[in-house]
mmCIF file as Biopython writes it, N, C-alpha, C and O atoms, coordinates in Angstrom:
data_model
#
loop_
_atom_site.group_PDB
_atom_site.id
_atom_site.type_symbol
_atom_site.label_atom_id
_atom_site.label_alt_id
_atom_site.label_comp_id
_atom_site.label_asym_id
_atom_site.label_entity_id
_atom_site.label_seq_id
_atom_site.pdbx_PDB_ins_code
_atom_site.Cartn_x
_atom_site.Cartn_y
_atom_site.Cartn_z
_atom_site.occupancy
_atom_site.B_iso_or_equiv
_atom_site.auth_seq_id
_atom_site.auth_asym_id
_atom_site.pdbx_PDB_model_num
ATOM 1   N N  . UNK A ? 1  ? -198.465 197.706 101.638 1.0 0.0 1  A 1 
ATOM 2   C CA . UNK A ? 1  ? -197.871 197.392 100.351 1.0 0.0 1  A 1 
ATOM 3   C C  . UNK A ? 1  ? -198.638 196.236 99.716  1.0 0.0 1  A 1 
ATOM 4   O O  . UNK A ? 1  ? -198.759 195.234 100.421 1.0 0.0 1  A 1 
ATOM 5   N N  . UNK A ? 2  ? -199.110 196.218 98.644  1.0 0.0 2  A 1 
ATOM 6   C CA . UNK A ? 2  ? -199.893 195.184 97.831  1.0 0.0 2  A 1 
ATOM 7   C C  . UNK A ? 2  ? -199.568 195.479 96.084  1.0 0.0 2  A 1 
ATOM 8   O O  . UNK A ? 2  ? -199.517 196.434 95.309  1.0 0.0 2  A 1 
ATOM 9   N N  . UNK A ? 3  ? -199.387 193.909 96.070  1.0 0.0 3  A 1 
ATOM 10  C CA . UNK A ? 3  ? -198.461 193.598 94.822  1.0 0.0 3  A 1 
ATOM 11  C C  . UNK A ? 3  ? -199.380 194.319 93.330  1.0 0.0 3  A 1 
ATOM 12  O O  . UNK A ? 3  ? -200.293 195.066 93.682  1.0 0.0 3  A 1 
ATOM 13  N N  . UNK A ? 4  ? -199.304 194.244 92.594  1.0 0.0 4  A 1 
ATOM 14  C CA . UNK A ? 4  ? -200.421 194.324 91.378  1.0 0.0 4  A 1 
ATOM 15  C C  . UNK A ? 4  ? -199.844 193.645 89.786  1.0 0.0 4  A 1 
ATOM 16  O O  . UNK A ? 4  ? -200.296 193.881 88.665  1.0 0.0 4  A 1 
ATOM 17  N N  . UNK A ? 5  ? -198.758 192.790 90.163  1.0 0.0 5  A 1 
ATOM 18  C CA . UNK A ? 5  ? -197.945 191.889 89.590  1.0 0.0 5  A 1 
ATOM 19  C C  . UNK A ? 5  ? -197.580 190.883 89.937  1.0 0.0 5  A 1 
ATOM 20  O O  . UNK A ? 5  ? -197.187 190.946 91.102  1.0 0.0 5  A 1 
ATOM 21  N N  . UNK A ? 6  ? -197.471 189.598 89.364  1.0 0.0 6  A 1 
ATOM 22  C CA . UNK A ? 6  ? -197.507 188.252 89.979  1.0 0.0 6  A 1 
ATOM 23  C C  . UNK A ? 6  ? -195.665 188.472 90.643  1.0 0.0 6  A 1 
ATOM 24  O O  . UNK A ? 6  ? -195.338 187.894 91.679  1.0 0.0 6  A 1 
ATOM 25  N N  . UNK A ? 7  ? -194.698 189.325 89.897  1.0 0.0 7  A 1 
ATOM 26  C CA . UNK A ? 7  ? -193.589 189.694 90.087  1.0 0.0 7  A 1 
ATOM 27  C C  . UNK A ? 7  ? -193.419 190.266 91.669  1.0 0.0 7  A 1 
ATOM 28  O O  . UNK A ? 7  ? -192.559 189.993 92.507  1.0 0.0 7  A 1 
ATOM 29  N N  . UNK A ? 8  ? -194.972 191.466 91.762  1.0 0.0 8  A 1 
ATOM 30  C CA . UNK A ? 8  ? -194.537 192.049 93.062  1.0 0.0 8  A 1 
ATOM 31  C C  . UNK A ? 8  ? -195.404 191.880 93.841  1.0 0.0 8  A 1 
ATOM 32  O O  . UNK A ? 8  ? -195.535 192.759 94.693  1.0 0.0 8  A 1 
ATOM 33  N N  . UNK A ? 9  ? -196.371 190.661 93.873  1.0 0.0 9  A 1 
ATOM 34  C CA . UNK A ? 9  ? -196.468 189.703 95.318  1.0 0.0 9  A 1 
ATOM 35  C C  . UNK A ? 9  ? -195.693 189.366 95.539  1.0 0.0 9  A 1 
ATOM 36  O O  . UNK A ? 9  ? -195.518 189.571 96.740  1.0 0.0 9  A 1 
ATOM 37  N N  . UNK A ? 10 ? -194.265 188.457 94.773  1.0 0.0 10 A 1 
ATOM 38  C CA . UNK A ? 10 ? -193.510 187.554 95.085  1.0 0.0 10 A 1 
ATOM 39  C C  . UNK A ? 10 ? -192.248 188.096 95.998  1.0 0.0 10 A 1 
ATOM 40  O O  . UNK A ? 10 ? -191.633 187.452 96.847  1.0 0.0 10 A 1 
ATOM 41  N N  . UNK A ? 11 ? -192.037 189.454 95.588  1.0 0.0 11 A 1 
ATOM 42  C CA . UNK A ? 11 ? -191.340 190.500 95.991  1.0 0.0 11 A 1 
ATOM 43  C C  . UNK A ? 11 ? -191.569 190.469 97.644  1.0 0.0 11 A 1 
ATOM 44  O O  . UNK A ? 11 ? -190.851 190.238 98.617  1.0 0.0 11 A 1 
ATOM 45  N N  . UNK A ? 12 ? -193.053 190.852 97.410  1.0 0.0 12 A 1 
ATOM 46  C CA . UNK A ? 12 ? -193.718 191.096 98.884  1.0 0.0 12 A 1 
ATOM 47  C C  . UNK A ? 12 ? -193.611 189.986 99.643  1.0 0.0 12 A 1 
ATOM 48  O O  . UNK A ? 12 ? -193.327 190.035 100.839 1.0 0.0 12 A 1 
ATOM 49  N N  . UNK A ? 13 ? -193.857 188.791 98.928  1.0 0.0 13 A 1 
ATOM 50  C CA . UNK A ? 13 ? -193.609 187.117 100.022 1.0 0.0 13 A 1 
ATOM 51  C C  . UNK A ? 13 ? -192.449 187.151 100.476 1.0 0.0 13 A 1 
ATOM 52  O O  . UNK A ? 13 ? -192.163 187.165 101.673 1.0 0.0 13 A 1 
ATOM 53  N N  . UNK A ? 14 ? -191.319 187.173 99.115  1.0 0.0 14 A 1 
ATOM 54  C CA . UNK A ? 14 ? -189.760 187.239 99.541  1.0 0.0 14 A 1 
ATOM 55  C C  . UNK A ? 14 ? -189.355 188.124 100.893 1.0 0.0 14 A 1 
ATOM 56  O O  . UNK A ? 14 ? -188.866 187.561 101.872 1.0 0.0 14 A 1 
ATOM 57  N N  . UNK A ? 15 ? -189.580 189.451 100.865 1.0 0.0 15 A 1 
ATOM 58  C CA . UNK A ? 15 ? -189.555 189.860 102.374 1.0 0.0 15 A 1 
ATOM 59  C C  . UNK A ? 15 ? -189.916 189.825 103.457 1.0 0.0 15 A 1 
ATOM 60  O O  . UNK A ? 15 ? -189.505 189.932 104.613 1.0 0.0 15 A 1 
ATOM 61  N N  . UNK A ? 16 ? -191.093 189.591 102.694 1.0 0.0 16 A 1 
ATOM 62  C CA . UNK A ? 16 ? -192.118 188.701 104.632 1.0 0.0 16 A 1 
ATOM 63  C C  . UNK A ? 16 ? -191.514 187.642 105.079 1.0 0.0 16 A 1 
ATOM 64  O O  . UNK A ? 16 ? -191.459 187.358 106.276 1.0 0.0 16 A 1 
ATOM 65  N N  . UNK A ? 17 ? -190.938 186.876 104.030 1.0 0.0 17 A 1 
ATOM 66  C CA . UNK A ? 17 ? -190.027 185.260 104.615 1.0 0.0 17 A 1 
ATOM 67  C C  . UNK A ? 17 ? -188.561 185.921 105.173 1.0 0.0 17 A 1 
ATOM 68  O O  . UNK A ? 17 ? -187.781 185.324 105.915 1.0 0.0 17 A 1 
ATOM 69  N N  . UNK A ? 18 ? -188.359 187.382 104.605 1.0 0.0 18 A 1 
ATOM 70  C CA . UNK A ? 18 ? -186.873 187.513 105.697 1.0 0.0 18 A 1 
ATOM 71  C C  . UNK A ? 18 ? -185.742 187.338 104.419 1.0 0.0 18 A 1 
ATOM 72  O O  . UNK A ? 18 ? -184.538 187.546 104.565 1.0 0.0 18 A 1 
ATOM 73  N N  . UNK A ? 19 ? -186.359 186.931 103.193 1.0 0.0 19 A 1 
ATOM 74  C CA . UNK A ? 19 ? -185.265 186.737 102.002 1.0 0.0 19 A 1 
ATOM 75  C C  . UNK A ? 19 ? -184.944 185.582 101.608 1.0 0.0 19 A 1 
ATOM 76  O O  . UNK A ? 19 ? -184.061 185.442 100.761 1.0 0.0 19 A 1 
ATOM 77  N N  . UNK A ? 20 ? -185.590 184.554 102.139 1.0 0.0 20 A 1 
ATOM 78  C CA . UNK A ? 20 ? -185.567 183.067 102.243 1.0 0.0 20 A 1 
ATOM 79  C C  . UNK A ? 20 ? -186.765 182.277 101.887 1.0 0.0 20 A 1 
ATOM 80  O O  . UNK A ? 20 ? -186.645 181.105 102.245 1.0 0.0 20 A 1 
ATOM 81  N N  . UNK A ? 21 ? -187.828 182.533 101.326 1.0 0.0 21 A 1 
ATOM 82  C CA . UNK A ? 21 ? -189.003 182.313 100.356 1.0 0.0 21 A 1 
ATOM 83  C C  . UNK A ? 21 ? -188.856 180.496 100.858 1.0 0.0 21 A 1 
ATOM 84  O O  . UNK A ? 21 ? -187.850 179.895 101.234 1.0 0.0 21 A 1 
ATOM 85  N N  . UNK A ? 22 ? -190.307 179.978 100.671 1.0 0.0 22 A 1 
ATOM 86  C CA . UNK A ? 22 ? -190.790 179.158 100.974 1.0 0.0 22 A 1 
ATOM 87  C C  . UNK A ? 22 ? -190.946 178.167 100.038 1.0 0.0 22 A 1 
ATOM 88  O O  . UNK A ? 22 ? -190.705 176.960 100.029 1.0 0.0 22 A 1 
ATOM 89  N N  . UNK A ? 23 ? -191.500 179.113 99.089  1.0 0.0 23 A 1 
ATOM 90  C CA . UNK A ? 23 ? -192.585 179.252 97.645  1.0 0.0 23 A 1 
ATOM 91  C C  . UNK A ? 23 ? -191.953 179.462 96.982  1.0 0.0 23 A 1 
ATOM 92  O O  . UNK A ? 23 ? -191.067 180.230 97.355  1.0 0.0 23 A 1 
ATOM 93  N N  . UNK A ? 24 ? -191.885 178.912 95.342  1.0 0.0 24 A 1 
ATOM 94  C CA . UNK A ? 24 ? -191.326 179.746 94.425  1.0 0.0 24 A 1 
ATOM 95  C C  . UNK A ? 24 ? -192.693 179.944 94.003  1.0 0.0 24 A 1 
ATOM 96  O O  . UNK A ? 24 ? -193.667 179.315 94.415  1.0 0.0 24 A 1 
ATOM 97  N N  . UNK A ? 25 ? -192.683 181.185 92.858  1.0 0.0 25 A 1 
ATOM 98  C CA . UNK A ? 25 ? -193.298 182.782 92.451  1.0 0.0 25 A 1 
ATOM 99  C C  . UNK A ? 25 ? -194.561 181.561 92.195  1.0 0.0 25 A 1 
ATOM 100 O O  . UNK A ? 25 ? -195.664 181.746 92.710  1.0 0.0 25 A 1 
ATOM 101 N N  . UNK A ? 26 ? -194.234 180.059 91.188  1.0 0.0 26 A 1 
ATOM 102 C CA . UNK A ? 26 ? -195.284 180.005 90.429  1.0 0.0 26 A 1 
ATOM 103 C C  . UNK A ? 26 ? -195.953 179.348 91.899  1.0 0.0 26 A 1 
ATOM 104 O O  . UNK A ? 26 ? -197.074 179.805 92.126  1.0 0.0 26 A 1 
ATOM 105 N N  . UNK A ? 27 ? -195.583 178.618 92.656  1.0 0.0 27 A 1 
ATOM 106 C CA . UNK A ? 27 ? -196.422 178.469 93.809  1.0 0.0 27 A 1 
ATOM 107 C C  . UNK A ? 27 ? -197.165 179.429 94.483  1.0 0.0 27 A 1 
ATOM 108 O O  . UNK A ? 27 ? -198.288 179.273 94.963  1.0 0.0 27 A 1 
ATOM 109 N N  . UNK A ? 28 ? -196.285 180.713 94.497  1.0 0.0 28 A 1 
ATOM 110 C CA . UNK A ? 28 ? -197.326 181.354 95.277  1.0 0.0 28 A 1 
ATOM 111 C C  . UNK A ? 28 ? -198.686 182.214 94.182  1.0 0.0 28 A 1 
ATOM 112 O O  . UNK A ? 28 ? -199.680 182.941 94.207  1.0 0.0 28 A 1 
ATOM 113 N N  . UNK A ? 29 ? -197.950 181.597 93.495  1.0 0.0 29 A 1 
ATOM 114 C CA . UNK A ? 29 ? -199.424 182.463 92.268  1.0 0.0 29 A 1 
ATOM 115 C C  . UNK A ? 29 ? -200.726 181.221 92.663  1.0 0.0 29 A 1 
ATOM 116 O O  . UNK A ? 29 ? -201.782 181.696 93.080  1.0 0.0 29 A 1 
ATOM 117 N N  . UNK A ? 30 ? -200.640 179.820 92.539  1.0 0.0 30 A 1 
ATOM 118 C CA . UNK A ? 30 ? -201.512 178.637 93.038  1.0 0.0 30 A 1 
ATOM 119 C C  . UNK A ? 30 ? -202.283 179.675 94.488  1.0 0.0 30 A 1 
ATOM 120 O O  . UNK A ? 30 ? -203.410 180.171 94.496  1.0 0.0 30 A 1 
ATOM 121 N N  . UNK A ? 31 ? -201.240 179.743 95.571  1.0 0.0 31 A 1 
ATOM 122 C CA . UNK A ? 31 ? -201.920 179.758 96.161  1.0 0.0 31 A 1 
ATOM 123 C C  . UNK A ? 31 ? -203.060 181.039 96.457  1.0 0.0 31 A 1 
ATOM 124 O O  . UNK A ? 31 ? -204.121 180.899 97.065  1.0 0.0 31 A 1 
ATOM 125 N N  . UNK A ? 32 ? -202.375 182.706 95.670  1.0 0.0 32 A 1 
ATOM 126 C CA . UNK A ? 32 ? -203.444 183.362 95.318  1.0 0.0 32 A 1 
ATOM 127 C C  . UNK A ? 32 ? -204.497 183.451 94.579  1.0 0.0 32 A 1 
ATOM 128 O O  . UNK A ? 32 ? -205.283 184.398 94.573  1.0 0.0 32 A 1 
ATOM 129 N N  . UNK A ? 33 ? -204.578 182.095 93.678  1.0 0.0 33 A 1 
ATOM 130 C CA . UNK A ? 33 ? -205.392 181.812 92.679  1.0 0.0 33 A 1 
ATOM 131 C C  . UNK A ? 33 ? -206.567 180.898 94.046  1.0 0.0 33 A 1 
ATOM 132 O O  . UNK A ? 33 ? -207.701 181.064 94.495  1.0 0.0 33 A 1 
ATOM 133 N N  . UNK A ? 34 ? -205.736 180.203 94.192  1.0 0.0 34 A 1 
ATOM 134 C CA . UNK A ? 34 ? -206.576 179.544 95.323  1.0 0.0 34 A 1 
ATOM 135 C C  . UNK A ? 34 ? -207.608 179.992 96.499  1.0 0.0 34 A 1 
ATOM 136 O O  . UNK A ? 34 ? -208.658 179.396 96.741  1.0 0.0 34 A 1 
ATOM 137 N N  . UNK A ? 35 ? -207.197 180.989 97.099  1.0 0.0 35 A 1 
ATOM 138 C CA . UNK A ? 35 ? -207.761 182.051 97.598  1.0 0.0 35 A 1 
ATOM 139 C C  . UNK A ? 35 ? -208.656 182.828 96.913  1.0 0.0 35 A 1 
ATOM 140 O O  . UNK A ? 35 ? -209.372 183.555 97.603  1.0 0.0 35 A 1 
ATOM 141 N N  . UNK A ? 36 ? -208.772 182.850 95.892  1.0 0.0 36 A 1 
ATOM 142 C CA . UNK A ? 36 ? -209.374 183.331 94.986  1.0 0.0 36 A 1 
ATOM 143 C C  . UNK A ? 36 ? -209.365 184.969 95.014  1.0 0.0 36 A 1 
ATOM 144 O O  . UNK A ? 36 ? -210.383 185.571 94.674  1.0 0.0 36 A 1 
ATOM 145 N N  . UNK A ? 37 ? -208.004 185.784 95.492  1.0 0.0 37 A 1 
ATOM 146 C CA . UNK A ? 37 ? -207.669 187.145 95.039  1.0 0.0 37 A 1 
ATOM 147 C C  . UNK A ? 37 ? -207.039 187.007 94.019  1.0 0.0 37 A 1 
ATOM 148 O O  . UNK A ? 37 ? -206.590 186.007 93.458  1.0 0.0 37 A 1 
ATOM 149 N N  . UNK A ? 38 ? -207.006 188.583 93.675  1.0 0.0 38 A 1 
ATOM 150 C CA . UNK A ? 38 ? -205.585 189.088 92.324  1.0 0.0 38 A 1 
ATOM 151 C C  . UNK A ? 38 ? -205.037 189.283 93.079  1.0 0.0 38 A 1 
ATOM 152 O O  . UNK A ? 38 ? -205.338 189.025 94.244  1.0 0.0 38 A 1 
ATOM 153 N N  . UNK A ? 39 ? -203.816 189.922 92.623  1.0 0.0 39 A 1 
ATOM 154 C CA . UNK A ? 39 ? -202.456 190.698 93.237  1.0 0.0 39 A 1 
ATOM 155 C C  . UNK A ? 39 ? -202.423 191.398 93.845  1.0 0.0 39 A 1 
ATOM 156 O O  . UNK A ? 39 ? -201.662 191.570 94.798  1.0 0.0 39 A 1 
ATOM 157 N N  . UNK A ? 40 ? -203.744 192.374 93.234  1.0 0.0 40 A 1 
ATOM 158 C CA . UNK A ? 40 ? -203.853 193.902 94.119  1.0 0.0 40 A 1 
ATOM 159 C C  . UNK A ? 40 ? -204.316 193.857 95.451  1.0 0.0 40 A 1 
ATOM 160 O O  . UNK A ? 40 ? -204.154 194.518 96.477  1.0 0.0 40 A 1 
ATOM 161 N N  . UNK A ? 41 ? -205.264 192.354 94.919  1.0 0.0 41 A 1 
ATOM 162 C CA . UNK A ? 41 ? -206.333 192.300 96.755  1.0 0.0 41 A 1 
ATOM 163 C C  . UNK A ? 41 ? -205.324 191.913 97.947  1.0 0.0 41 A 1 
ATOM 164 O O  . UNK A ? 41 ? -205.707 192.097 99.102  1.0 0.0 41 A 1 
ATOM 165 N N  . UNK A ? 42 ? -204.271 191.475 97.744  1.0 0.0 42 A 1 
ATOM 166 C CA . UNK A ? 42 ? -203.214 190.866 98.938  1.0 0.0 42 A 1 
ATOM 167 C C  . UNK A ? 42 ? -203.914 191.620 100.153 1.0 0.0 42 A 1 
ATOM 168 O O  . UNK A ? 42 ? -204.296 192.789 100.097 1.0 0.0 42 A 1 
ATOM 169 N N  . UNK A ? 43 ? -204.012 190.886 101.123 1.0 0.0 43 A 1 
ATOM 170 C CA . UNK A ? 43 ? -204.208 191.646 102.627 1.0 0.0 43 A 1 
ATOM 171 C C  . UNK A ? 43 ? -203.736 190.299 103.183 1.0 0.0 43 A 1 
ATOM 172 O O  . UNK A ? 43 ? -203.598 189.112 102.886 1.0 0.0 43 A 1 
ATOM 173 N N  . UNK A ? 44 ? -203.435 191.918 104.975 1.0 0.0 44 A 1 
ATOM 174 C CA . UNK A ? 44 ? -202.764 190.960 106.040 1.0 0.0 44 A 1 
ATOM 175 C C  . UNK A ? 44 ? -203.498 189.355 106.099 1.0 0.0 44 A 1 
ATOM 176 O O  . UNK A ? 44 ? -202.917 188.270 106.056 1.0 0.0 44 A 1 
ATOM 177 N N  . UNK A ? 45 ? -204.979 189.636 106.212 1.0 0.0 45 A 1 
ATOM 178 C CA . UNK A ? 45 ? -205.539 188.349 106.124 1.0 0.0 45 A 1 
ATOM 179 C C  . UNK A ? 45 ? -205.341 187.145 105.451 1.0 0.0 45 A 1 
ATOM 180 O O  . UNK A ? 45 ? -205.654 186.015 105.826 1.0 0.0 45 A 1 
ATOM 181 N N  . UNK A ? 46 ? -204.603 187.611 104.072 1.0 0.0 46 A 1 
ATOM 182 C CA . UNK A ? 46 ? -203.795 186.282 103.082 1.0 0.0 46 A 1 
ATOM 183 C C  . UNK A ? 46 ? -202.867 186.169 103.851 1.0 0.0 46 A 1 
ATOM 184 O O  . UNK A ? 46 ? -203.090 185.232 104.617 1.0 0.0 46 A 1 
ATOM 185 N N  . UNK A ? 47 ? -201.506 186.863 104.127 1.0 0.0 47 A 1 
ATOM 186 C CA . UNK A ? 47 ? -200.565 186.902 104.714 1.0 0.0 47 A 1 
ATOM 187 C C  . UNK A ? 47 ? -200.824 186.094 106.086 1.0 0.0 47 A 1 
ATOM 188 O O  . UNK A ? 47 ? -200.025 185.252 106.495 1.0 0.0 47 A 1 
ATOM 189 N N  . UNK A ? 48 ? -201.745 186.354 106.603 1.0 0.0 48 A 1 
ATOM 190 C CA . UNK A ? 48 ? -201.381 185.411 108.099 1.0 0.0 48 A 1 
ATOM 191 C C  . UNK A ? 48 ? -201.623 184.341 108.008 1.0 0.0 48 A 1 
ATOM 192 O O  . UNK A ? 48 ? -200.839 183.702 108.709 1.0 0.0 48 A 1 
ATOM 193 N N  . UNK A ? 49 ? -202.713 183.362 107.217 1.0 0.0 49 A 1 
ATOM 194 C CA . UNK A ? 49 ? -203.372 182.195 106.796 1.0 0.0 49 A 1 
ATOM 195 C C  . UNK A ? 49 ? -202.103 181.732 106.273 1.0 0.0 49 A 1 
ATOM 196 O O  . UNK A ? 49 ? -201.490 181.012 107.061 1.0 0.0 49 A 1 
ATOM 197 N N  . UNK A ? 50 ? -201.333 182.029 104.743 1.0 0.0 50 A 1 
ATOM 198 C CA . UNK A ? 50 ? -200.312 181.245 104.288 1.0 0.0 50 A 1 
ATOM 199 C C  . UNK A ? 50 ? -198.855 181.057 105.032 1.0 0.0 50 A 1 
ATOM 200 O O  . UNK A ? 50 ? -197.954 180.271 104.739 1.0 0.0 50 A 1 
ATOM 201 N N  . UNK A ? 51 ? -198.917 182.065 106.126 1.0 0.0 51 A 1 
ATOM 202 C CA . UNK A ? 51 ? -197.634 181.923 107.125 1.0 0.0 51 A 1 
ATOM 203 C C  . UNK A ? 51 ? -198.399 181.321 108.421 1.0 0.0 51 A 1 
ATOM 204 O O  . UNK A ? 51 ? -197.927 181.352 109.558 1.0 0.0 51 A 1 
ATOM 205 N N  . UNK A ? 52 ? -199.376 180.891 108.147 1.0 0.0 52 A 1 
ATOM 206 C CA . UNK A ? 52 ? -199.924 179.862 109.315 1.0 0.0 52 A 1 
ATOM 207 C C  . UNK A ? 52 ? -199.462 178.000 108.533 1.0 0.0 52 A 1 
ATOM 208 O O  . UNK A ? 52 ? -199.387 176.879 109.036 1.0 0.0 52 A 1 
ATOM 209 N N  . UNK A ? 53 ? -199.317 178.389 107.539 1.0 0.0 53 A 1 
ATOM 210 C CA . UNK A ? 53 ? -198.980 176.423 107.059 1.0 0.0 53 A 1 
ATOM 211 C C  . UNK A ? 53 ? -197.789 176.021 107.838 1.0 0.0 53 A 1 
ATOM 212 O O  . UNK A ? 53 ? -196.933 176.808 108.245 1.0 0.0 53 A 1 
ATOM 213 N N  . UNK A ? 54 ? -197.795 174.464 108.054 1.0 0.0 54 A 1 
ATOM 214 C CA . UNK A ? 54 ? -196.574 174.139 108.733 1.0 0.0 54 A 1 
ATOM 215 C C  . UNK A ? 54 ? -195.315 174.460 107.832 1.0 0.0 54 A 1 
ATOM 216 O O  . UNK A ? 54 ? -194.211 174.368 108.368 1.0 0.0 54 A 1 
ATOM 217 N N  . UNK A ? 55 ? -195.400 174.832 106.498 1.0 0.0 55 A 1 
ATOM 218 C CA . UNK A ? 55 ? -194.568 175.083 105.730 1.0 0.0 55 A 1 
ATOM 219 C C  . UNK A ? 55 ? -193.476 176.032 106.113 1.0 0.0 55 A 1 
ATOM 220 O O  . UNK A ? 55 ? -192.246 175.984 106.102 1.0 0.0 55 A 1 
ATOM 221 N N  . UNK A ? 56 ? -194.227 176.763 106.398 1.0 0.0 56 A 1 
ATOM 222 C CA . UNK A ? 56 ? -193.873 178.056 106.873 1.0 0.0 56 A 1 
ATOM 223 C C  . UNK A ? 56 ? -193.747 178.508 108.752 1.0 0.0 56 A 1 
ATOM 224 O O  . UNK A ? 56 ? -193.345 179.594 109.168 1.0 0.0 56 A 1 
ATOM 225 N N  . UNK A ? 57 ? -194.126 177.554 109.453 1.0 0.0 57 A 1 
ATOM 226 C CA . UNK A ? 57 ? -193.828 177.381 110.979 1.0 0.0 57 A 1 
ATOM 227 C C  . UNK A ? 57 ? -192.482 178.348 110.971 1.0 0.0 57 A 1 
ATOM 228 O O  . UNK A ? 57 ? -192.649 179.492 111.394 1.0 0.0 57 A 1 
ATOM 229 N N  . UNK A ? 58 ? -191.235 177.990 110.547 1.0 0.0 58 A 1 
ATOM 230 C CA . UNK A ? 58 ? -189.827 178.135 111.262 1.0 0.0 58 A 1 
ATOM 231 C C  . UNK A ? 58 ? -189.614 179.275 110.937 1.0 0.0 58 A 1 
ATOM 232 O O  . UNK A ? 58 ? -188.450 179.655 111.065 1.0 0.0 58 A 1 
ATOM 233 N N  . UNK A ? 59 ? -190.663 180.279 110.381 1.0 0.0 59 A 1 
ATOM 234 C CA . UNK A ? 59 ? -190.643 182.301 110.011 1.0 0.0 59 A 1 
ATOM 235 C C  . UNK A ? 59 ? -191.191 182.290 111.192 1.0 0.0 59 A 1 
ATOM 236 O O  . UNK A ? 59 ? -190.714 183.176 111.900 1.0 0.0 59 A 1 
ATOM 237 N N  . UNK A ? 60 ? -191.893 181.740 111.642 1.0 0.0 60 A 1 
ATOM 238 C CA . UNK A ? 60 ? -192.790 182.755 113.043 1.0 0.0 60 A 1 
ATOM 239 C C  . UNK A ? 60 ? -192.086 183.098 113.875 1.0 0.0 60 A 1 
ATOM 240 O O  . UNK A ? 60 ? -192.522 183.749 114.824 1.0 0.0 60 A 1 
#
C-alpha cells in the first residue's frame, strides 16, 4: 500500500502506529520531504528508518 496523497500517507502512518500516530500529517509530510520521496515512493525502507526514531520506540 503506498499513499499518492499527503492525506493517504498519513492514513498509512496512522495504521502502522496501531491508530495512535506519533506525527501529525504536517510532520510527517517534513519528514517525506526530508527523505526526499513523494507519496507514491513510500517503501518499507521509509517505514522502518522513521519507526526506528526514539519517537517512535514504544510501537515496536
Amino acid at each position: 500500500m503506498t499513499g499518492t496523497t499527503s492525506a493517504d500517507a498519513y492514513e498509512q502512518y496512522r495504521l502502522r502506529c496501531g491508530g495512535t500516530p506519533v506525527l501529525t500529517q504536517a510532520e510527517l509530510r517534513v519528514e517525506i520531504r526530508a527523505a526526499g520521496l513523494g507519496y507514491e515512493e513510500l517503501d518499507e525502507e521509509f517505514w522502518t528508518a522513521l519507526f526506528r526514531r526514539p519517537d517512535h520506540r514504544h510501537l515496536g
